[in-house]
N, CA, C and O atoms as a CHARMM CRD file, in Angstrom:
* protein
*
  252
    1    1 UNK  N    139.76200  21.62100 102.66400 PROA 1      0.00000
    2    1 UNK  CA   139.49400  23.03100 102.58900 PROA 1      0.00000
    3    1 UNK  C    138.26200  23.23500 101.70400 PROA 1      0.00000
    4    1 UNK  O    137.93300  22.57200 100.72200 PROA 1      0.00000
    5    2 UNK  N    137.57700  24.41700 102.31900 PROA 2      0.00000
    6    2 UNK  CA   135.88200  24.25000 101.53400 PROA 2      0.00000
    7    2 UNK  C    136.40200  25.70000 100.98600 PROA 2      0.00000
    8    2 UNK  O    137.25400  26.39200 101.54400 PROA 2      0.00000
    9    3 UNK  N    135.74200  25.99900  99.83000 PROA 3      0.00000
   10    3 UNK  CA   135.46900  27.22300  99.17600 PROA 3      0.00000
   11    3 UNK  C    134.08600  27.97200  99.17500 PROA 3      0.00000
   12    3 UNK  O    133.30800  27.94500  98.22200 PROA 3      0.00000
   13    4 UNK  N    133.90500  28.53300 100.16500 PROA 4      0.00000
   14    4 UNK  CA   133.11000  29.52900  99.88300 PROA 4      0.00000
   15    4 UNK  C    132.79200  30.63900  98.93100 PROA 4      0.00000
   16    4 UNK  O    133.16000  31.72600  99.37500 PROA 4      0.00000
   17    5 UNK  N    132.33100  30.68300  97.98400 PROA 5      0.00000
   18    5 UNK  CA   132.37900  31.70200  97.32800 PROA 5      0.00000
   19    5 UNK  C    131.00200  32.48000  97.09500 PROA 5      0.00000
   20    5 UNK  O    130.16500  31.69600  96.64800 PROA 5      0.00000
   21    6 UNK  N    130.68400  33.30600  97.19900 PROA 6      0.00000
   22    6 UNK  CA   129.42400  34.32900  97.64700 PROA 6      0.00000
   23    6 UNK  C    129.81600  35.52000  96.54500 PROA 6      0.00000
   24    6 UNK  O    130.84200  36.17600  96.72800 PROA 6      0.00000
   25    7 UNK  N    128.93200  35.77900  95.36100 PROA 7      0.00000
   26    7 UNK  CA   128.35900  36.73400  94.51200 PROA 7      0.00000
   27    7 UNK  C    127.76400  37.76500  95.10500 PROA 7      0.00000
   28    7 UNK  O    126.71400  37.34600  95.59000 PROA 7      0.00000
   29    8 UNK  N    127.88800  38.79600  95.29300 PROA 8      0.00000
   30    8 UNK  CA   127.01100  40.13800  95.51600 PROA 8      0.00000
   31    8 UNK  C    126.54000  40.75600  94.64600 PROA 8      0.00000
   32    8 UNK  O    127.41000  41.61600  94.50700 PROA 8      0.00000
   33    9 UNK  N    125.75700  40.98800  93.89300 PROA 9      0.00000
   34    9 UNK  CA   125.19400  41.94700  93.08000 PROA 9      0.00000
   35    9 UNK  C    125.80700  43.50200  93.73000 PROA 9      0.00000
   36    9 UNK  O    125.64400  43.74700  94.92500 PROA 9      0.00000
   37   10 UNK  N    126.23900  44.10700  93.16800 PROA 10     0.00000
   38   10 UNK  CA   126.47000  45.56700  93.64200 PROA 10     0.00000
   39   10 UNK  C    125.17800  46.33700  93.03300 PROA 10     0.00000
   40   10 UNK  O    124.56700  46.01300  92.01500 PROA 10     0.00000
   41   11 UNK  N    124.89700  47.46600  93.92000 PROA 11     0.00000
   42   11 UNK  CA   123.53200  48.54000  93.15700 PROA 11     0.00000
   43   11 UNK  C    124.62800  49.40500  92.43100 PROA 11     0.00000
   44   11 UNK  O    125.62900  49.84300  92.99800 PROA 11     0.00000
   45   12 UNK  N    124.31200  49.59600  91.09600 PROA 12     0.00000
   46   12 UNK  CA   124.75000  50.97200  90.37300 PROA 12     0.00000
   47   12 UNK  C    124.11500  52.22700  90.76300 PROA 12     0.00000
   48   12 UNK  O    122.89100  52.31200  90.86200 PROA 12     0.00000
   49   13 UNK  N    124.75600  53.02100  90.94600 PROA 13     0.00000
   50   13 UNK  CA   124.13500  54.81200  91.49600 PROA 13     0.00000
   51   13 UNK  C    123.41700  55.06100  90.66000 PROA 13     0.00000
   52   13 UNK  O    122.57600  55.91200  90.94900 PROA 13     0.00000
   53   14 UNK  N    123.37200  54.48500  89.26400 PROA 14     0.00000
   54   14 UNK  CA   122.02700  54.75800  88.44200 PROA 14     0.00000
   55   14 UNK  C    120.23000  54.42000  88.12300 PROA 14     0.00000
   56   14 UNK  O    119.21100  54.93000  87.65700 PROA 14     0.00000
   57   15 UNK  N    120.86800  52.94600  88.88400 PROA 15     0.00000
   58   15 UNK  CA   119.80600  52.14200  88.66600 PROA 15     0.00000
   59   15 UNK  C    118.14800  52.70200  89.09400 PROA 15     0.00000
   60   15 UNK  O    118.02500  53.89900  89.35200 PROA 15     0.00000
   61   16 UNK  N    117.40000  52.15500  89.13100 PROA 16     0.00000
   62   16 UNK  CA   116.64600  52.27800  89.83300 PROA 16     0.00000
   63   16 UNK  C    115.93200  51.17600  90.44700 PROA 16     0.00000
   64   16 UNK  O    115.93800  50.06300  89.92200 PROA 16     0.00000
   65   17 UNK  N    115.17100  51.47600  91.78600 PROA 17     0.00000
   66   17 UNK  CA   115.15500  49.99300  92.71400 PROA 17     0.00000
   67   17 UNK  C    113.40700  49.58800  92.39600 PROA 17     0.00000
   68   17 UNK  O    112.89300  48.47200  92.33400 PROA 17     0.00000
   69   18 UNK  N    112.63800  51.23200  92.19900 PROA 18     0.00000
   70   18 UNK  CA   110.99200  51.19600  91.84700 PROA 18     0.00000
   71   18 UNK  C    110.65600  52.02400  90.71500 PROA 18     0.00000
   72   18 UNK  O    111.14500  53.09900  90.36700 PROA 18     0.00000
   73   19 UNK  N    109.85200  51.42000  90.26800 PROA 19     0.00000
   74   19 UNK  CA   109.08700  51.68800  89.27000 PROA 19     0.00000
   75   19 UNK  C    108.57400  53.75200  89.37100 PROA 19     0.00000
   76   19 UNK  O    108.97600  54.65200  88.63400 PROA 19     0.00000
   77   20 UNK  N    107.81800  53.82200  90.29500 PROA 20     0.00000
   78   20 UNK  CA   108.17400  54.88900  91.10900 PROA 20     0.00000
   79   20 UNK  C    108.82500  56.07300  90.82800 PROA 20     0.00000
   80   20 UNK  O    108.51100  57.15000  90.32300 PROA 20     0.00000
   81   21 UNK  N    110.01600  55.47300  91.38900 PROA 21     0.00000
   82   21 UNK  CA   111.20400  56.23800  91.07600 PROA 21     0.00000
   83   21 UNK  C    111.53300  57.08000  89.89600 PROA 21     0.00000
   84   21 UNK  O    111.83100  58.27400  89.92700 PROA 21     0.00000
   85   22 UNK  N    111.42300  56.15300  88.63400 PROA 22     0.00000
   86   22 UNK  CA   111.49200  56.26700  87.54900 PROA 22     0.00000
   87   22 UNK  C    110.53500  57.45700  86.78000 PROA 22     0.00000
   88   22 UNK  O    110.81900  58.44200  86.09800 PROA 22     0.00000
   89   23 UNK  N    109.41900  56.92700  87.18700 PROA 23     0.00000
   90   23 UNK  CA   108.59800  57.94400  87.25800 PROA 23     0.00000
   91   23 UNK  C    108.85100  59.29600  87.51300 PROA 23     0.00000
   92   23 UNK  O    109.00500  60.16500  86.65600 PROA 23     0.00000
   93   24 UNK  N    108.88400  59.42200  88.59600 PROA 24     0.00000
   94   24 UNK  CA   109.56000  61.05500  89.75900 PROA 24     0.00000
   95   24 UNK  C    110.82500  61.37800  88.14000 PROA 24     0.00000
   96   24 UNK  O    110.79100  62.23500  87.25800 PROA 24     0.00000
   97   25 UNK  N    111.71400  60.31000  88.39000 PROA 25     0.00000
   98   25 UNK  CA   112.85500  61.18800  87.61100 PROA 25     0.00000
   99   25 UNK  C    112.55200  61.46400  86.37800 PROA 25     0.00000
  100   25 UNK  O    112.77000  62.62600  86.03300 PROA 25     0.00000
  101   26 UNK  N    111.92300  60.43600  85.26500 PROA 26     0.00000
  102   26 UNK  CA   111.18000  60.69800  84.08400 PROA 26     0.00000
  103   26 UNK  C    110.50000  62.72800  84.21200 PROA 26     0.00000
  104   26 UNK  O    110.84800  63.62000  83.44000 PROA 26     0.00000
  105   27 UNK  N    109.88300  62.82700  84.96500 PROA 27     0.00000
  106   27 UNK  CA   108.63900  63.89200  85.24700 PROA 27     0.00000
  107   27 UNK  C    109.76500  64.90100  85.18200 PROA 27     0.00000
  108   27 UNK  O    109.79800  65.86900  84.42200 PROA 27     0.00000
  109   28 UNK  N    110.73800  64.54000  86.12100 PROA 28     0.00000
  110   28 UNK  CA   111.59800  65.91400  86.59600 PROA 28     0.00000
  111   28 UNK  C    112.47400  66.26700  84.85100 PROA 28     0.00000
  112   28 UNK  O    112.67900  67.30500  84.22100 PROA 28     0.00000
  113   29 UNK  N    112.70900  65.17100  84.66100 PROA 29     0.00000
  114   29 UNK  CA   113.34300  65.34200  83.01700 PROA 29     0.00000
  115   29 UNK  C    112.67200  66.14300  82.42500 PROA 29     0.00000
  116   29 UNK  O    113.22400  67.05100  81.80300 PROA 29     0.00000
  117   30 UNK  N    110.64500  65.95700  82.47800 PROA 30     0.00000
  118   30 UNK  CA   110.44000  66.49600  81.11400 PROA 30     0.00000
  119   30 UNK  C    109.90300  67.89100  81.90500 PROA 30     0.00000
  120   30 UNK  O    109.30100  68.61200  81.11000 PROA 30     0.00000
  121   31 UNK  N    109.97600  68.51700  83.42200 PROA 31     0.00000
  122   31 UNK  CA   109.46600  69.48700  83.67300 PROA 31     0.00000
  123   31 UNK  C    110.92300  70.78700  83.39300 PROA 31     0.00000
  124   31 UNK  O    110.75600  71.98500  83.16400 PROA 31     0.00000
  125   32 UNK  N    112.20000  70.09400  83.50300 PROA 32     0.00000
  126   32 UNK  CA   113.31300  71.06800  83.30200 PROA 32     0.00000
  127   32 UNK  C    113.86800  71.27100  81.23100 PROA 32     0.00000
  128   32 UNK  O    114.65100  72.05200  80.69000 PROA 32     0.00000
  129   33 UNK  N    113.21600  70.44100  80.81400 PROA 33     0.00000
  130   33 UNK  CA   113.42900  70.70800  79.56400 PROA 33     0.00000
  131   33 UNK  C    111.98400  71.54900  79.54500 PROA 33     0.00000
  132   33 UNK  O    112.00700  71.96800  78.38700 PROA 33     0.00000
  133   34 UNK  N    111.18900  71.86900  79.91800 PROA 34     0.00000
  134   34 UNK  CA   109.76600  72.37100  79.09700 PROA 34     0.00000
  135   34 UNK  C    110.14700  73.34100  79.82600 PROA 34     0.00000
  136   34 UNK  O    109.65400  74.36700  79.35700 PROA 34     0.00000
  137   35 UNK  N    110.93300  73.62100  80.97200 PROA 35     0.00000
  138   35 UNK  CA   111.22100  75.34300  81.58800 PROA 35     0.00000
  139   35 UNK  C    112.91500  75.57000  81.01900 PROA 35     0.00000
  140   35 UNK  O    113.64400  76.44900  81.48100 PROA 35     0.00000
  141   36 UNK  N    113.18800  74.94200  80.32600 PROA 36     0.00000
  142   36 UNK  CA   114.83900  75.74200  79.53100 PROA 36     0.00000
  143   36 UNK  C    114.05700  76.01600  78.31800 PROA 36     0.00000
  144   36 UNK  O    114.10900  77.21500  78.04300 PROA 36     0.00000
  145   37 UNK  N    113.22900  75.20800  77.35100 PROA 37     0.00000
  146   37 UNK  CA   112.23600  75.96000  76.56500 PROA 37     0.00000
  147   37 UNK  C    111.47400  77.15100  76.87300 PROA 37     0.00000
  148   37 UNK  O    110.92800  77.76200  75.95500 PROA 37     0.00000
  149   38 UNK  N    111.41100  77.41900  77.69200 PROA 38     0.00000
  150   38 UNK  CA   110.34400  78.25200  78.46700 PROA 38     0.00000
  151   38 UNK  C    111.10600  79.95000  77.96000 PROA 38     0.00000
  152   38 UNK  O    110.75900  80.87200  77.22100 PROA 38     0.00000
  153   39 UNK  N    112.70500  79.54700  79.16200 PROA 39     0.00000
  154   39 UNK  CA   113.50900  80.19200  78.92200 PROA 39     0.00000
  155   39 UNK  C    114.13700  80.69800  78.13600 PROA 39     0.00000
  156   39 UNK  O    114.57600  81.82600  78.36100 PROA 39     0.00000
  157   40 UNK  N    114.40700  80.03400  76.91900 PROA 40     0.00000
  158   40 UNK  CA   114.85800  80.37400  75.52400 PROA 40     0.00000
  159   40 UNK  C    113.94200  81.25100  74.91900 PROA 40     0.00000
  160   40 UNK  O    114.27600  82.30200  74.37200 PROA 40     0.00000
  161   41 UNK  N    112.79500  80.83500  75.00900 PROA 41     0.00000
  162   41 UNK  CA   111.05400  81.47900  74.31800 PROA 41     0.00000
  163   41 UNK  C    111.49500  83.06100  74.86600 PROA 41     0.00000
  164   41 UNK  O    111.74300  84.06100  74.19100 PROA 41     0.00000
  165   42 UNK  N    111.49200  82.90700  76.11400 PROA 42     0.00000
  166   42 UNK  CA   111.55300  84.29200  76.47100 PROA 42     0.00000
  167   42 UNK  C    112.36200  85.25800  76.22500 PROA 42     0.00000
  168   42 UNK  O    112.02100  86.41200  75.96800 PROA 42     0.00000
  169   43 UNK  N    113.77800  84.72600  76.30900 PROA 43     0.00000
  170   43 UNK  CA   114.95200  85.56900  75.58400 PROA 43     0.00000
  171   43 UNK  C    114.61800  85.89800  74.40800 PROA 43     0.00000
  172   43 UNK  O    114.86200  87.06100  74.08600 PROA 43     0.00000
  173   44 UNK  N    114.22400  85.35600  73.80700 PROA 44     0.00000
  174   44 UNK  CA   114.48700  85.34300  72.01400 PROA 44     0.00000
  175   44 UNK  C    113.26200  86.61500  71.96600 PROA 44     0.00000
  176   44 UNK  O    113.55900  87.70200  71.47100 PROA 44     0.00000
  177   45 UNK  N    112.24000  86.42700  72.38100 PROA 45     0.00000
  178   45 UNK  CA   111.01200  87.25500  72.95400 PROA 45     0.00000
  179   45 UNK  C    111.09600  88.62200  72.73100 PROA 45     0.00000
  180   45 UNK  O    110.65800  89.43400  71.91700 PROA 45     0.00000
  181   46 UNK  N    111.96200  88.61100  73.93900 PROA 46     0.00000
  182   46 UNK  CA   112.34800  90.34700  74.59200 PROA 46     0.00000
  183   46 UNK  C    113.63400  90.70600  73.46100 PROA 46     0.00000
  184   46 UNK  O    114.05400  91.85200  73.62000 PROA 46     0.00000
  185   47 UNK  N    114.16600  90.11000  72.61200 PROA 47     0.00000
  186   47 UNK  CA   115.43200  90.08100  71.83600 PROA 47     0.00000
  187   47 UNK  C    114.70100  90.66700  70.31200 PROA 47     0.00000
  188   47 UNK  O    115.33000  91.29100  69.45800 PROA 47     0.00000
  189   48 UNK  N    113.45400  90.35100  70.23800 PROA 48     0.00000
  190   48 UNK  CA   112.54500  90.03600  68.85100 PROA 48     0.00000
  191   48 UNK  C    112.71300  91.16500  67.85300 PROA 48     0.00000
  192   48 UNK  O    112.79600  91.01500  66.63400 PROA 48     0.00000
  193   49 UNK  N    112.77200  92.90800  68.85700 PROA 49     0.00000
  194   49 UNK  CA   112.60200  93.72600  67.92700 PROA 49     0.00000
  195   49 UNK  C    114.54500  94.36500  67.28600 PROA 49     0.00000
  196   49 UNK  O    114.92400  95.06400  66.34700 PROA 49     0.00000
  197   50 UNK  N    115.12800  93.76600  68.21300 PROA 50     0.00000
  198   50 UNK  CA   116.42100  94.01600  67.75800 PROA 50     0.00000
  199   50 UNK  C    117.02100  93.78700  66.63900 PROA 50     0.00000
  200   50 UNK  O    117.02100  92.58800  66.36300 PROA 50     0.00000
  201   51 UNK  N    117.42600  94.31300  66.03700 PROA 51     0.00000
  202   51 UNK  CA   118.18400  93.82500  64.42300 PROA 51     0.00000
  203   51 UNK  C    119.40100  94.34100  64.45600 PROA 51     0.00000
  204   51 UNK  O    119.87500  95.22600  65.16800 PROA 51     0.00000
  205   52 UNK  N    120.14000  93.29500  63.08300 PROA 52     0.00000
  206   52 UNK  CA   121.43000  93.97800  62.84000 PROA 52     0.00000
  207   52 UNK  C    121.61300  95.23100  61.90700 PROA 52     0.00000
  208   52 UNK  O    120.61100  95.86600  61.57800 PROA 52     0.00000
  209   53 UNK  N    122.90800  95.62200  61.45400 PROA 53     0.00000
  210   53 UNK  CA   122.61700  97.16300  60.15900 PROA 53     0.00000
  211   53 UNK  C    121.68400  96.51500  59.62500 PROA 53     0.00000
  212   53 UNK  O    120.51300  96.73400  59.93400 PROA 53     0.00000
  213   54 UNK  N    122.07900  95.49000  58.61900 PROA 54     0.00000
  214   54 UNK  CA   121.22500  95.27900  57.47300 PROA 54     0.00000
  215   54 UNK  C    119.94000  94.99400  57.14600 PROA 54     0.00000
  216   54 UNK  O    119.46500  95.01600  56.01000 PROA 54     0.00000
  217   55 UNK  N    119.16400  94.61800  58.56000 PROA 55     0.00000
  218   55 UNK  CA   117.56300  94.37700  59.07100 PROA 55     0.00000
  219   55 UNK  C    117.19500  93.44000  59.37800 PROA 55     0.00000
  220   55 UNK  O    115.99000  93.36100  59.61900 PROA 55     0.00000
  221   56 UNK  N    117.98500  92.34400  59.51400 PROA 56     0.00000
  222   56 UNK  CA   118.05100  90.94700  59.89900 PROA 56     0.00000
  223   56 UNK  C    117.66200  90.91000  61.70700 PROA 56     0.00000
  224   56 UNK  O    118.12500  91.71400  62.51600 PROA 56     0.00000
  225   57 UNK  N    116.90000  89.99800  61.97400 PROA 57     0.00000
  226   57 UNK  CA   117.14900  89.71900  63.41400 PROA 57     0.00000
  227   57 UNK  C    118.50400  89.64600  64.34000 PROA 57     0.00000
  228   57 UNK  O    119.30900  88.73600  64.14500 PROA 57     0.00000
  229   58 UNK  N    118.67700  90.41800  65.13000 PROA 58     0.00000
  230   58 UNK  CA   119.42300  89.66300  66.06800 PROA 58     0.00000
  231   58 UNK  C    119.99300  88.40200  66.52500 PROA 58     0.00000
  232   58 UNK  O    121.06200  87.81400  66.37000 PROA 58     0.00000
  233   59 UNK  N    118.74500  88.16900  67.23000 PROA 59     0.00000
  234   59 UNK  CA   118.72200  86.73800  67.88100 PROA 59     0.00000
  235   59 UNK  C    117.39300  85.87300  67.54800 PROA 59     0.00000
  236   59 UNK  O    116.27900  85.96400  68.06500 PROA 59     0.00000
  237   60 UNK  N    117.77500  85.14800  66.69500 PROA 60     0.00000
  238   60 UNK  CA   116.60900  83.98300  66.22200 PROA 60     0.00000
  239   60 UNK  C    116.92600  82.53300  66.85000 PROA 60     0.00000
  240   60 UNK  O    117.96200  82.10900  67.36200 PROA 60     0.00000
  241   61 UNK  N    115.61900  81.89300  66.62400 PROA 61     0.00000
  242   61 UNK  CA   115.80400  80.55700  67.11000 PROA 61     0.00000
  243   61 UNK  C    115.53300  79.49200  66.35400 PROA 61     0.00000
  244   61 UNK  O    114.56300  79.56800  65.60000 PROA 61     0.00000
  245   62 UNK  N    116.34100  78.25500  66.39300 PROA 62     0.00000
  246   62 UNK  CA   116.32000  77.84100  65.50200 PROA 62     0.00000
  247   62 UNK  C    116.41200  76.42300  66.05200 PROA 62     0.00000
  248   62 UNK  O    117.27500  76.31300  66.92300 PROA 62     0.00000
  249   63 UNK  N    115.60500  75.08400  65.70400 PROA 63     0.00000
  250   63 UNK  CA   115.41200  73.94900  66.17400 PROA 63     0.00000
  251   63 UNK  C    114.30400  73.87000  67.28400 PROA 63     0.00000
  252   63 UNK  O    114.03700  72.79100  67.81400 PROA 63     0.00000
């Protein structure tokens, strides 16, 4: 009796196969963080002249 035995590497759903790739997803990372910044900027923005009783801002940002 012979034993065959055969290894497959499986692909992880994470991996990536090109260089490429990495790229594209890198880009898309830093174009949806620089538009949720974007977004925050703007709230806080239109929020700016609001205060509480005591004269404090509203809504500040912080980090």
């Amino acid at each position: 009796m012979t034993e065959d035995t055969r290894i497959t590497d499986l692909r992880q759903p994470h991996s990536v196969d090109d260089p490429l790739t990495e790229i594209a997803r890198e880009g898309a990372r830093r174009m949806l963080a620089a538009a949720l910044r974007a977004e925050a900027d703007a709230f806080v923005a239109d929020l700016a002249e609001d205060r509480l009783p005591d004269g404090r801002r509203r809504v500040v940002r912080h980090g």
